[in-house]
VOMAR-762434 format. One line per 10 residues: number of its first residue (from 1); their letters; for each residue x, y, z of C-alpha. Coordinates in Angstrom, 1 decimal. Layout:
% residues N
NUM> A> X Y Z ~ ...
END
This chain:
% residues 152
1> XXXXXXXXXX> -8.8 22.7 -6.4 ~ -12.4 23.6 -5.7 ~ -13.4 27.3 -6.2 ~ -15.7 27.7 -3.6 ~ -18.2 30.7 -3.4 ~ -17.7 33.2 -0.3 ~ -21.2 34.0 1.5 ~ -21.1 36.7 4.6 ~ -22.2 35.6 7.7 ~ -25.1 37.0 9.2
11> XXXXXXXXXX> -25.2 40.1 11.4 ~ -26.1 37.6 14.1 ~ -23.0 36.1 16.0 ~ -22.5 32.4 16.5 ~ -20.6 31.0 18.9 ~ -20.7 27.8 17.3 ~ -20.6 28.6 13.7 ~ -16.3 28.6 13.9 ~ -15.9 25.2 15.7 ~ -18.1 23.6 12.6
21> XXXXXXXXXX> -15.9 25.0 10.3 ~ -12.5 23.8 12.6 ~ -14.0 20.7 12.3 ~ -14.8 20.6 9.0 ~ -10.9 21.0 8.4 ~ -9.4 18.9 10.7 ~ -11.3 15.7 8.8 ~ -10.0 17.2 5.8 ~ -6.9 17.2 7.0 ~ -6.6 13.8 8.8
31> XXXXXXXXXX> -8.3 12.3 5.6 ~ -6.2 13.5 3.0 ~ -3.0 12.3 5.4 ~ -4.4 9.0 6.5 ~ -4.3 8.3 2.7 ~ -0.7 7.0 2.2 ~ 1.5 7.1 -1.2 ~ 0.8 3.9 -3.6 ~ -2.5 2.8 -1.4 ~ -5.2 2.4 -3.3
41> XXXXXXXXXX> -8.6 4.5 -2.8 ~ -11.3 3.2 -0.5 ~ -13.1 0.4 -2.3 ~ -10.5 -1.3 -4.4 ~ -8.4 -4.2 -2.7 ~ -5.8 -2.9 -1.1 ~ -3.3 -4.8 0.7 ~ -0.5 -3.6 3.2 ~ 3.4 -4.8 2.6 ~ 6.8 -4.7 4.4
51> XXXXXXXXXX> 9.8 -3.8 2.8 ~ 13.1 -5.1 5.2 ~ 16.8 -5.0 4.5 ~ 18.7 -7.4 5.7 ~ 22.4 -8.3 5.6 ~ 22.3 -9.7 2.6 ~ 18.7 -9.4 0.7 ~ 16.0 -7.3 1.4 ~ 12.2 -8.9 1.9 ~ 8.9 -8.0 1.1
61> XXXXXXXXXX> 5.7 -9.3 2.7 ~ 2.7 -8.8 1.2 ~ -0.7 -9.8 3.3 ~ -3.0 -10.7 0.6 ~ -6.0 -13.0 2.9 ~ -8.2 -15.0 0.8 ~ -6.1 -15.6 -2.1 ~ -4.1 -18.3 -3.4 ~ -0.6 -18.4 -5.0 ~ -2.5 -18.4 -8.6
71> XXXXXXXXXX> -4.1 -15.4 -8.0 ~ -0.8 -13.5 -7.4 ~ 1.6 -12.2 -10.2 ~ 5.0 -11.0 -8.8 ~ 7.2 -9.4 -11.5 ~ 10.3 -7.4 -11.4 ~ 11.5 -4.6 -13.6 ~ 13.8 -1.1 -13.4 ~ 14.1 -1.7 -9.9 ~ 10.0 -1.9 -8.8
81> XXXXXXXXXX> 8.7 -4.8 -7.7 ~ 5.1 -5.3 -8.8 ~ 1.9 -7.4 -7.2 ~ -0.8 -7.9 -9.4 ~ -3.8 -10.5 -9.1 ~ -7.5 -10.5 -8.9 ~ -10.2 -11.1 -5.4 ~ -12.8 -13.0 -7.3 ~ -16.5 -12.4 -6.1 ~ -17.5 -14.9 -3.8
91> XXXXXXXXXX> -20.5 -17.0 -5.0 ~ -23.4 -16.3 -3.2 ~ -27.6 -17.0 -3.3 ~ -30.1 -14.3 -4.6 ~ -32.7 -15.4 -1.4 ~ -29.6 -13.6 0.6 ~ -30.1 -10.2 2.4 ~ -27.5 -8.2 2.3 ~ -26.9 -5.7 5.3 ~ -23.5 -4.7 4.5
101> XXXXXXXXXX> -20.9 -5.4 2.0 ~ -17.4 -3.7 2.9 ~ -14.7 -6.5 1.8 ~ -13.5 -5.3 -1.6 ~ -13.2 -7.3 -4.5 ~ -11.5 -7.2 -8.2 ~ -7.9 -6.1 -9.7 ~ -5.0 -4.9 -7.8 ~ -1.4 -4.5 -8.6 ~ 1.1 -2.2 -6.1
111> XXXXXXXXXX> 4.2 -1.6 -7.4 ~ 7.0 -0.4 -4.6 ~ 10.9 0.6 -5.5 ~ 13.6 -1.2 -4.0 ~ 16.1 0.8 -2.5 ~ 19.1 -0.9 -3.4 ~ 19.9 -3.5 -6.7 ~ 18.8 -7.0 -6.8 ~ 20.4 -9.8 -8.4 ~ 17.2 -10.9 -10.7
121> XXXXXXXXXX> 18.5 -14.2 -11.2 ~ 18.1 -15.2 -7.6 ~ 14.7 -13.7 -6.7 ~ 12.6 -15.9 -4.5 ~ 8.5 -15.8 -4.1 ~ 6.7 -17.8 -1.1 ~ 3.2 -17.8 -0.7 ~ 1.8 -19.4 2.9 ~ -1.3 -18.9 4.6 ~ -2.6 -15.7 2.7
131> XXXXXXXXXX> 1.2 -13.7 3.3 ~ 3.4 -13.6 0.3 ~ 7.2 -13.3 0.9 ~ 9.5 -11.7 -2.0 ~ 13.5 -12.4 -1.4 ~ 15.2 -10.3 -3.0 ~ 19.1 -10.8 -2.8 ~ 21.6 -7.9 -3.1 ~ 24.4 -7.4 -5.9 ~ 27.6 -7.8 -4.9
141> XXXXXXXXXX> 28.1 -3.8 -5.7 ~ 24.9 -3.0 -3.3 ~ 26.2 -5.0 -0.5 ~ 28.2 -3.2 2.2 ~ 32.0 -3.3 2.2 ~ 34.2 -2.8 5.3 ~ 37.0 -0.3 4.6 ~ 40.7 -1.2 6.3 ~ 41.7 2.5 7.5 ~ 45.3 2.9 7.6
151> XX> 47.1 5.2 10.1 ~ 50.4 7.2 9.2
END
């Protein structure tokens, strides 16, 4: 936490001295909830993924644009499932001018828990037109179980 000296205001009044300082804290506040849990900081590579349970497996989708399935790592351990890989740099000329430069570029790796076992053996990775799909299928213990309730 930043400790932040207090200065008085002036004896004069103003009016618009309070709605700079509202402002000031709501894009603190929108900014530091915009940021969600296990997204990277602006700048790195980030990439968004699903997590979906189905009946039997649960899926994760991963959009990573640009890469290919050798640039992706996908490993399982203690329950997280981790995507690691590397945006390479893209080649470009030194007679270019660059105006702006906003796609990231470099390491990566997002980790995300599963919420229920997986049967490692069986684990499945796709990778097709820049969206990398993770089946994950479900122990036998993790699955649900219908329960016959008997009436006396």
């Amino acid at each position: 936490m930043a400790i932040i000296r207090w200065q008085p205001r002036s004896e004069l009044w103003d009016p618009f001295a309070s709605l700079t300082d509202i402002q000031d804290e709501m894009n603190r506040l929108f900014d530091s909830s915009m940021r969600r849990a296990g997204m990277p900081q602006e700048g790195v590579f980030g990439f968004p993924l699903d997590v979906v349970e189905e009946k039997d497996h649960l899926v994760v989708r991963a959009n990573l644009p640009g890469l290919t399935k050798e640039d992706v790592t996908v490993t399982f351990h203690d329950g997280y499932l981790t995507i690691k890989g590397e945006k390479k740099v893209e080649a470009t000329t030194k007679e270019a001018n660059w105006y702006r430069q906003e796609r990231a570029f470099g390491s990566f790796s997002r980790s995300v828990e599963l919420p229920v076992a997986v049967d490692t053996k069986k684990i499945e990775a796709h990778f097709r037109d820049g969206v990398l799909s993770v089946s994950l299928p479900k122990t036998e213990e993790s699955k649900p179980k219908q329960i016959e309730v008997k009436v006396d």
